[in-house]
N, C-alpha and C positions, 0 to 999 in steps of 0.2 A: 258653348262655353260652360252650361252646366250651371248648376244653383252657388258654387263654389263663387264668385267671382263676383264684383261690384262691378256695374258699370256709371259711366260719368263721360262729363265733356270736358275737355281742356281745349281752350282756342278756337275751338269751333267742332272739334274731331274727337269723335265717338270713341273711347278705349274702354279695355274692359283690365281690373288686376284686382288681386287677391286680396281679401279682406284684412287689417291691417298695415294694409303700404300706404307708405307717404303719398303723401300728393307729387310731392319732390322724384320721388322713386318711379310713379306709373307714368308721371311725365316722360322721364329722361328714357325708361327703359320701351317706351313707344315714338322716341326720337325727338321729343320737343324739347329744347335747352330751355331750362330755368335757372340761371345763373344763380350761385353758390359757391359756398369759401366756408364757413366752419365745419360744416356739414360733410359727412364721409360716409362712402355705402356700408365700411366696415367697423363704424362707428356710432355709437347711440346717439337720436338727436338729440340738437345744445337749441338751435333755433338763435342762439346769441347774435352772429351778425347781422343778420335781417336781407343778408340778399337775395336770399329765395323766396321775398314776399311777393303772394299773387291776393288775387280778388276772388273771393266766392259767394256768387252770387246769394242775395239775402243773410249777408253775414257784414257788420257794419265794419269799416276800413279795412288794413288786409291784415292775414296771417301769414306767417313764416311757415312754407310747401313742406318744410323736412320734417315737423313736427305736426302737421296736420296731416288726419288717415283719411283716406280714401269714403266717400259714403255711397249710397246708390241715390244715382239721378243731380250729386253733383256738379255746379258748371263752373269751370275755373278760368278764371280771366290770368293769363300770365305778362301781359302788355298793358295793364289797365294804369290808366294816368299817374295814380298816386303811388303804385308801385313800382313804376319807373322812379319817379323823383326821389322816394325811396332807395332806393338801388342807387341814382347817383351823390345821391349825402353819402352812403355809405363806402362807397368810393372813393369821393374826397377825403373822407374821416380817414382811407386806411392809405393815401396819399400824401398827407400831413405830414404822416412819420418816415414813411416809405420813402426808398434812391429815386429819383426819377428817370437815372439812366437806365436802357434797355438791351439796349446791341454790345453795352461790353459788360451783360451780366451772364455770370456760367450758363445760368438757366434760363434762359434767352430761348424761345421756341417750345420751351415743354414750363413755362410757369404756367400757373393757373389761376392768378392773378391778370397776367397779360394779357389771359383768356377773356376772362371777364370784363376788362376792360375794354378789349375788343367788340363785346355782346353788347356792352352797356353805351357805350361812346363816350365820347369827348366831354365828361364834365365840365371842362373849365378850370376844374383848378384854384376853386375861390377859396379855399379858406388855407391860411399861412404856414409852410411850413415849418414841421420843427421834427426834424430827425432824430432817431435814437443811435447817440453813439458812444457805441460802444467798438471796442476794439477787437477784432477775432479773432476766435480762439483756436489757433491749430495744434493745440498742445495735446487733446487726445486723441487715441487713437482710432483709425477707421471713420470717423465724421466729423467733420467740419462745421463751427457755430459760428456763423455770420450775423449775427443776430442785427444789425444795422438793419437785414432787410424782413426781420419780422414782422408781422402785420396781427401779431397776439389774435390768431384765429382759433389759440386751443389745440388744433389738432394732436399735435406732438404732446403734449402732456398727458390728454384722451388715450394717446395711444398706449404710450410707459405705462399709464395707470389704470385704466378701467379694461385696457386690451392683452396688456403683459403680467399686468402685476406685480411691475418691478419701481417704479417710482422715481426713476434717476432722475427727473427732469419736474419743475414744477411752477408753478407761478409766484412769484415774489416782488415785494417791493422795495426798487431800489434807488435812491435818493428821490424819493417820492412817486416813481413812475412803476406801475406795474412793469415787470418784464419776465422770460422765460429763461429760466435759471438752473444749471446744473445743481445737483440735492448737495453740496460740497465744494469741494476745492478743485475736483473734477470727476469725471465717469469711473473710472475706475474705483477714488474714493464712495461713488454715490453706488456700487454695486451694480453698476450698470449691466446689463445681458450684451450690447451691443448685436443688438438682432436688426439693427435698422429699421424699426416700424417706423421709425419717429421722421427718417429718409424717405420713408414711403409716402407720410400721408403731408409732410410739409408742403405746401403748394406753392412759395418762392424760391427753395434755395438757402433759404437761412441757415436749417439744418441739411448736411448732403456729404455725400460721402466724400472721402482726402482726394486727391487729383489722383492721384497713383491710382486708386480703385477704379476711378471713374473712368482714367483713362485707358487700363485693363477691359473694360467693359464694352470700349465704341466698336462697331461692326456686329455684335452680338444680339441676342433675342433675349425679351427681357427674362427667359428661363435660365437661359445663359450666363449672363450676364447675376443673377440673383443666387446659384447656387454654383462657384467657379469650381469645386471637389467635383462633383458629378459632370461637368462640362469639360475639366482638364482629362477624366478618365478616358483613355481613348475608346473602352469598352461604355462608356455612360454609364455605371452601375449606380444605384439612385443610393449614393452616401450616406447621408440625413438619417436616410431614414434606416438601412440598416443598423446605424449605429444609435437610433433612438430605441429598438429591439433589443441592444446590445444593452443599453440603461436601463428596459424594461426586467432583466434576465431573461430575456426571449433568444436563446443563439440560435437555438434549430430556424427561426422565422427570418432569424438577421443571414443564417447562411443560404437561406429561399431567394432573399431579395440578392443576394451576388450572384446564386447560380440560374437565376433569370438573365443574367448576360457570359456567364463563365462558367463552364465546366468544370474549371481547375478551382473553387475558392479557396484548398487548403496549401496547393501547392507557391498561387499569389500571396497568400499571407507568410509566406517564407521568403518568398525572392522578387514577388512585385517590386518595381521601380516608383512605385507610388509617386507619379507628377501629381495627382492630384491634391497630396500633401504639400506641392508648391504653391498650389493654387489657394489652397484653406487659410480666408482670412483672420482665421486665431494667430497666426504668424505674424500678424501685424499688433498684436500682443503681447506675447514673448514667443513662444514656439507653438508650430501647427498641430493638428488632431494627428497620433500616432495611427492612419488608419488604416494601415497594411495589417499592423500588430491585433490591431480588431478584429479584422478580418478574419486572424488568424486564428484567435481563440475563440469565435463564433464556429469555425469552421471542424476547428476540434473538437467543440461539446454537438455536432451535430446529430440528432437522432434519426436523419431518414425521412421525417416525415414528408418533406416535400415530393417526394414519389409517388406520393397519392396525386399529386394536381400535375405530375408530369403525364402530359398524353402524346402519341405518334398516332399519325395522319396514316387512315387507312393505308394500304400499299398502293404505289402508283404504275406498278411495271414499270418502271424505267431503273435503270443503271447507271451507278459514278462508280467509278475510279477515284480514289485520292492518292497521290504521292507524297509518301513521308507522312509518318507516325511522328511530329512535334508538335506542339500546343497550336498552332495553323491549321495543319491537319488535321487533329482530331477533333479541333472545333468545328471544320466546317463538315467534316464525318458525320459528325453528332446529331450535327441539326439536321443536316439534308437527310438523317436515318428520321430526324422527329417528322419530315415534311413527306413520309411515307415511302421515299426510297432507298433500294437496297443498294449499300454501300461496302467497299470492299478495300481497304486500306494496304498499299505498297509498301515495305518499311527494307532499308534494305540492311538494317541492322541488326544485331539478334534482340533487341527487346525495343517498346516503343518511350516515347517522352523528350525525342529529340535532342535540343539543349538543356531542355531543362534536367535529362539524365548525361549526355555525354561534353555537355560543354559547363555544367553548372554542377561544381564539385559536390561530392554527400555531404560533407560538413555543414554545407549552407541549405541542401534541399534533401532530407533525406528519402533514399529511395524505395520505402513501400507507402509514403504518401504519395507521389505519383501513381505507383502500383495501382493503388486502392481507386484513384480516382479515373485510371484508363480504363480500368474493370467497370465504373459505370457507364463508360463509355460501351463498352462491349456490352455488355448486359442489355443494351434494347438492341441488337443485333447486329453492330459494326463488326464485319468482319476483318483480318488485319495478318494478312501473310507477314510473317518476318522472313529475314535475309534475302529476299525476295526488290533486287534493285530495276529499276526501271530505265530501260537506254532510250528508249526514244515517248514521251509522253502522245505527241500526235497519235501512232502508232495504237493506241491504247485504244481510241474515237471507232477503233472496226469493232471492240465486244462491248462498248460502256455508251449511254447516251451521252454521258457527259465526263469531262474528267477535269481536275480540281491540282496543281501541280502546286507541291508546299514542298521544296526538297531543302528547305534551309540554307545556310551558308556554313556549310560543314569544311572547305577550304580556306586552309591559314595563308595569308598573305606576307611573302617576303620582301624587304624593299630591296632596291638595286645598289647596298653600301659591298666596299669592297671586302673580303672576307666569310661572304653568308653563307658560302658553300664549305666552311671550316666542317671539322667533325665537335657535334656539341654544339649547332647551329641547328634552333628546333624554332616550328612554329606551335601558335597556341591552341589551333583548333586536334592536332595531332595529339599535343600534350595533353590537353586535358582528356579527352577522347580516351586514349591508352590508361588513364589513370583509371578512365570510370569503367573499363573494361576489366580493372585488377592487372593489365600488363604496362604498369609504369614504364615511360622512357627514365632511362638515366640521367639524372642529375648530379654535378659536381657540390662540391663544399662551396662555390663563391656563386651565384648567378646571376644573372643581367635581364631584365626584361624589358623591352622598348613596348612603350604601350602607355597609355595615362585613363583608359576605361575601365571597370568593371569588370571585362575577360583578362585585361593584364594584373590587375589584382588576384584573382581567383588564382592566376598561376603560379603568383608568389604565393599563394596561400599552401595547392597543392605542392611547390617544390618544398617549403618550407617543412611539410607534412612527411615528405618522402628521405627530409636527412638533410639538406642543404642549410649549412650555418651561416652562410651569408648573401644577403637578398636583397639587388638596388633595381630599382623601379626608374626607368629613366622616360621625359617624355617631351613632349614641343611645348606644352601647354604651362600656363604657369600654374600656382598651386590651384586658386581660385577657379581657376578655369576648367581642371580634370574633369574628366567625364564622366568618373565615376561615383557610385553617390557620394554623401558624405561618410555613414556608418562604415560603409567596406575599406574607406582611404583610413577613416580610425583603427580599423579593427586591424591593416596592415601595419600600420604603425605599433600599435600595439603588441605586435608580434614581430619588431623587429626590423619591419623592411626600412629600406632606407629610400628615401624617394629625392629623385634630382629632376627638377620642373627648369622648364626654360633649356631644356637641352634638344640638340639635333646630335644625329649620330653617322660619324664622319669615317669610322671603319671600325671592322672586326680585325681585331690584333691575331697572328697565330704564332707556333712554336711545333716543327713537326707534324704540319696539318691539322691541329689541334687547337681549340679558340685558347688564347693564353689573355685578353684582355679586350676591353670597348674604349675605342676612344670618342669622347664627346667634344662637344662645345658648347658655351652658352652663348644662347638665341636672344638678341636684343628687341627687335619683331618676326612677324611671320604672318603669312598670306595665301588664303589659294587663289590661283587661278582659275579663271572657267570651266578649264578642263580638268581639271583637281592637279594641277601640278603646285606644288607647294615654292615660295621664296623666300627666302630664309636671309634676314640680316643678323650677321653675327656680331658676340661682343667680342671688341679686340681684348687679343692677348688670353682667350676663357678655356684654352683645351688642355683636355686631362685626361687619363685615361685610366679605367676599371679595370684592376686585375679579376680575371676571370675564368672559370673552366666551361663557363655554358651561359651561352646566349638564348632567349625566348622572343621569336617575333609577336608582338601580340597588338601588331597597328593594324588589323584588319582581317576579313573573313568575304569569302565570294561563294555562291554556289559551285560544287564539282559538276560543272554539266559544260558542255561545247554545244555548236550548232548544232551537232548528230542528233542531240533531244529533242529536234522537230519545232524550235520553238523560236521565235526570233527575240535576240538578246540584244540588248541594251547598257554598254561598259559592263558586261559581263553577267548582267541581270535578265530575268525575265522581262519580255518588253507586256503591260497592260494600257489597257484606258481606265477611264475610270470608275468604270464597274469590272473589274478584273478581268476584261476578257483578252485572251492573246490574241493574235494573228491566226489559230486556227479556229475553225466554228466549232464552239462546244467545250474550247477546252481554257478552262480559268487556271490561275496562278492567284496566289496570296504568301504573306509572312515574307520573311527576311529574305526569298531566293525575289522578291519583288524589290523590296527598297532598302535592304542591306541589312546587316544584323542589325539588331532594335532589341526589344525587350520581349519578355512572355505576354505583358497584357497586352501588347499595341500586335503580335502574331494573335492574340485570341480574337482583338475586333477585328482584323484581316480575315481571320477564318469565319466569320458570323457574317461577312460581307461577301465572301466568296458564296458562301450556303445560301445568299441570298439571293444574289443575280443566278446561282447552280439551278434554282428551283424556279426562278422564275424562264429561263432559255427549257425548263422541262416543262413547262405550262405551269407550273404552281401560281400564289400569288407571293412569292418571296415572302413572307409574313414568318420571322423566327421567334416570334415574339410570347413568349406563357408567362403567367402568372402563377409563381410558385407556392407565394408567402401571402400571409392574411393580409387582411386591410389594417391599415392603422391610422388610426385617428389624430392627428398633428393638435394637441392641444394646445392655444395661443396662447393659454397666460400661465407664465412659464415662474412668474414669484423671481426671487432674489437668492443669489445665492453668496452668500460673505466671503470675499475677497476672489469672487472667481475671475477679474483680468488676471490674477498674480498664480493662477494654480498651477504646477509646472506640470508638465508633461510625464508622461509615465513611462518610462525605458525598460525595455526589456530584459529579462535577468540573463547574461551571458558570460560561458564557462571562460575562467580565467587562461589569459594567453598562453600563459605556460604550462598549462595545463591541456589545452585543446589540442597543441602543438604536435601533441602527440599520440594522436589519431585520427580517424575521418568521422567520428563521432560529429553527431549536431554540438554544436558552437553556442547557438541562438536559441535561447528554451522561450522568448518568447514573455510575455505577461499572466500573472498569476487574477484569479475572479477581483479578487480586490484592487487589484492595476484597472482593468479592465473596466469595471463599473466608474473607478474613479476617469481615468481616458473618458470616456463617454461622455461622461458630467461637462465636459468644459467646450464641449462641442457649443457652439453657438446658434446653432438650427435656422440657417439660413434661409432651406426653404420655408420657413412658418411666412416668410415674406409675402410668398405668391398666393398665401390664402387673403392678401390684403387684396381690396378693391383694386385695379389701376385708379388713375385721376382719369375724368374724363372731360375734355375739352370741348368749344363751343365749336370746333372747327370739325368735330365729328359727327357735327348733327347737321350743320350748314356746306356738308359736301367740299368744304375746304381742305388744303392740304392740313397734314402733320397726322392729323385721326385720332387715336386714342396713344399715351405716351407712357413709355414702364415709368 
């Protein structure tokens, strides 16, 4: 152990712990429960409620474990007579006020009260009680104040205020009775951070977070569950904390921490789907962390330096193949190039970027920011034939040890309405395609697009671009329901398109072979089946019909592959398990040609997943994992900041509709340093959570179930 260290007896058993520790602390952390309530490991001792009183030896009555340090040769009685009896006054006392019901309280199983009274036993119950009631307050937002079952342990006030620095919470008396008091009329008034310490360290349930949160949470790990931006990311990029970088003026350090899971961080901050901004409980606010838009302008001011802490794994002799140069492919290119092997990329297009160049128009992504960032890709030695298409992937297993199939879903899907073989009858993967090649399809003055996603927008974006004056968006889904985000169904609007929700489409009208009009209906409900066939109840008497010269299908996208590709397919998909591996040895699939068109972040963690199992079937230990960006230190007390539930969200400054209309110019310029640092500020730093203690229970020391509780 070294001169470093006090040793002492507790209960009869010899420990040894560092000079300063409670007694409370080298107890629990050598396994012996010493029951306790105000007392918190991430909080200074109070020693106020006297439950953690033991006996030490030659010291007269007992002392309170959290407040007393450790000494050498030490003997500590934690069972001794009077500190039981002790313990059970103190029990009564916080039983007086306290529900006595248990099985219909939320916190039922993870209180730590019930803990302790589990430890402590059966008082009795002798002295009378007299409950605190009050009425509960669900009026702010993100935490719930139950205060009926407060047991005034402090913690929650300790926390606001000696832990945050923010105060929103305090001790007050109210019609004679001490109680724990919002600083105001409520959280928001009282400048509250809502960071949840006060969640964390409450040990009934008093204070805790809205149902909605909570119930978002169940099945989850308490990392999970405590930071839902980083958890909804399908890539995991640690949120928090890039955007605490982004507050610091650190971008080059904030675009480290993205490009520790994403190769693309400049071309995400354009056209990311950002779920994780669904998940960002500032939403429960007014509006969530902008934090694509961050992303974006971290990713713009980046200087490089994180290529100093980029390193590639010796050479390994082995060989991949990957097919298809899109955000799948080059991601898993990338890494399986860091994991030491040589990688050699199929594209059977003339440039690489996939969708994100040929299905995801320049207005929205412009094209030498992909450029720039395939070139890093290549720049540690990805090699990447262009026009170079691959007919059968097995095929590939005679020159590659391994092969990596990402062919996208570059086939537009047409449905089975009458009409679709009209001239002027186009689908959206062609359309857009042709545009980003500079050999637009032809588009009429009226057009129609069947679609209610993101790729059916972008095509009324590009027809709109190419000269088409009138532009209806028609689709099954009603508004709310669209697939598309929000920003893209505004920004169509904006520009004009006309959108018809709640429709099916019942034929293509013609005149001369020629589409002359759509006819629709409105859709009363709608349903699929197992097999994805769709049933459609209609509204009586709802059909109309669009005059028109040009139809767009844009309800779907498949891979261009058949069986010949050596691969066995699945409704027309790559068939995997669930580490990507196909039906042949050796050779994986990832991105959209696996589970349908999706988005760029969720093909980037498909490609980090493929590069994972790729290197582990080559003997690697799948490990994609570097450290780009500095350490940073999560500061806990975070102060006050005046009127931040109310600060709105920062929007990004974007070229007027009619104005944009009339070219492929970027649209979306994005946030200005001063947006930027403000966005940043309103973040509520979720994780600072998981530097609190857990609570820990008496059932984790006595081998019972439940163990330690987020």
């Amino acid at each position: 152990m070294g001169n470093d260290t006090v040793k002492l007896t507790i209960d009869g058993q010899a420990i040894s712990a560092a000079p300063g520790t409670s007694v409370l602390d080298a107890a629990l952390d050598h396994g012996i429960y010493i029951p306790h309530l105000c007392s918190h490991e991430s909080l200074k001792p109070a020693g106020a409620c006297r439950m953690c009183v033991v006996k030490i030896a030659g010291v007269d009555g007992v002392v309170t474990s959290c407040s007393t340090k450790v000494q050498e040769g030490m003997v500590v009685d934690t069972h001794d007579e009077l500190a039981e009896k002790v313990r059970r006054l103190v029990c009564d006392l916080l039983f007086k006020t306290h529900p006595n019901e248990c099985t219909g309280c939320p916190k039922y199983g993870k209180c730590q009260l019930q803990s302790i009274l589990q430890a402590v036993g059966d008082t009795g119950r002798r002295l009378r009680s007299r409950p605190i009631r009050i009425p509960a307050d669900t009026g702010n937002p993100i935490m719930l104040h139950e205060m009926v079952r407060c047991i005034l342990c402090g913690r929650c006030v300790r926390a606001c205020n000696e832990l945050r620095g923010v105060g929103a919470i305090q001790f007050a008396k109210v019609d004679g009775r001490v109680q724990v008091k919002v600083d105001g009329e409520n959280l928001a008034d009282a400048n509250c951070r809502f960071c949840t310490a006060c969640v964390e360290v409450c040990p009934t349930g008093a204070i805790r977070e809205h149902p909605e949160i909570a119930d978002r949470a169940i099945g989850k790990t308490r990392d999970e569950a405590l930071v839902p931006c980083r958890d909804g990311c399908p890539a995991h990029m640690d949120v928090p904390r890039y955007i605490r970088f982004i507050k610091e003026g650190n971008y080059p350090a904030a675009t480290a921490v993205v490009r520790e899971k994403a190769p693309f961080p400049h071309s995400l901050g354009y056209v990311c789907t950002h779920p994780c901004e669904l998940e960002c409980k500032r939403l429960y606010l007014n509006e969530p962390i902008s934090i694509r838009n961050l992303k974006r302008y971290a990713a713009a001011h980046d200087d490089g330096s994180w290529k100093q802490h980029s390193l590639i794994k010796p050479d390994t002799g082995k060989k991949v193949a990957v097919i298809g140069a899109g955000p799948a492919g080059l991601t898993a290119a990338y890494y399986l190039r860091k994991c030491g092997h040589a990688v050699k990329v199929f594209e059977k297009m003339p440039n690489s970027g996939g969708m994100m160049r040929y299905g995801i128009p320049a207005h929205r992504l412009p094209r030498d920011i992909v450029d720039a960032e395939v070139g890093e890709i290549t720049a540690i030695g990805v090699e990447i034939d262009y026009n170079s298409p691959v007919e059968n992937a097995a095929a590939l297993k005679k020159d590659y040890d391994a092969v990596v199939a990402a062919v996208g879903t570059h086939k537009g899907v047409k449905l089975p309405v009458p009409g679709n073989d009209l001239e002027g009858v186009l689908v959206n993967a062609d359309f857009l395609r042709q545009a980003a090649l500079n050999e637009p399809l032809p588009v009429g003055r009226r057009v129609v697009i069947l679609g209610g996603g993101n790729v059916a927008l972008d095509c009324a974006g590009v027809a709109k671009r190419l000269g088409a004056e009138e532009i209806h968006v028609c689709c099954l889904e009603s508004y709310d329901a669209m697939t598309c985000t929000d920003e893209e169904r505004a920004w169509a609007l904006e520009e004009g398109v006309q959108l018809h929700n709640s429709k099916t489409f019942k034929e293509i009208c013609g005149a001369g072979g020629k589409v002359s009009g759509m006819a629709i209906a409105g859709v009363k409900s709608f349903h699929f089946e197992a097999d994805g066939r769709s049933v459609i109840e209609l509204e009586p008497d709802s059909d109309e019909t669009i005059p028109c010269d040009t139809v767009i299908f844009a309800v779907g996208q498949r891979p261009d592959i058949t069986e010949d590709f050596g691969l066995a397919l699945s409704r027309g998909r790559i068939a995997v398990d669930d580490t990507l591996r196909t039906d042949v040895d050796g050779v994986f699939a990832a991105g959209d040609a696996v589970y349908g068109t999706a988005s760029v972040i969720k093909a980037i963690a498909a490609g980090r997943l493929a590069a994972e199992q790729a290197d582990r079937y080559l003997g690697g230990e799948g490990n994609i994992d570097e450290a780009l960006a500095p350490e940073q230190h999560r500061c806990p007390y975070i102060g006050t900041i005046e009127g931040f539930s109310a600060m709105p969200r920062e929007e990004a400054s974007v070229v007027p509709a009619t104005e944009r209309v009339q070219s492929f110019c970027t649209m979306d310029l994005g946030l200005d340093e001063q947006g930027a640092h403000a966005e940043a500020c309103r973040c509520l730093q979720c994780d600072l959570r998981l530097d609190i203690a857990p609570q820990r229970f008496w059932s984790s020391f006595t081998g019972g179930e439940g163990g330690d509780h987020a």
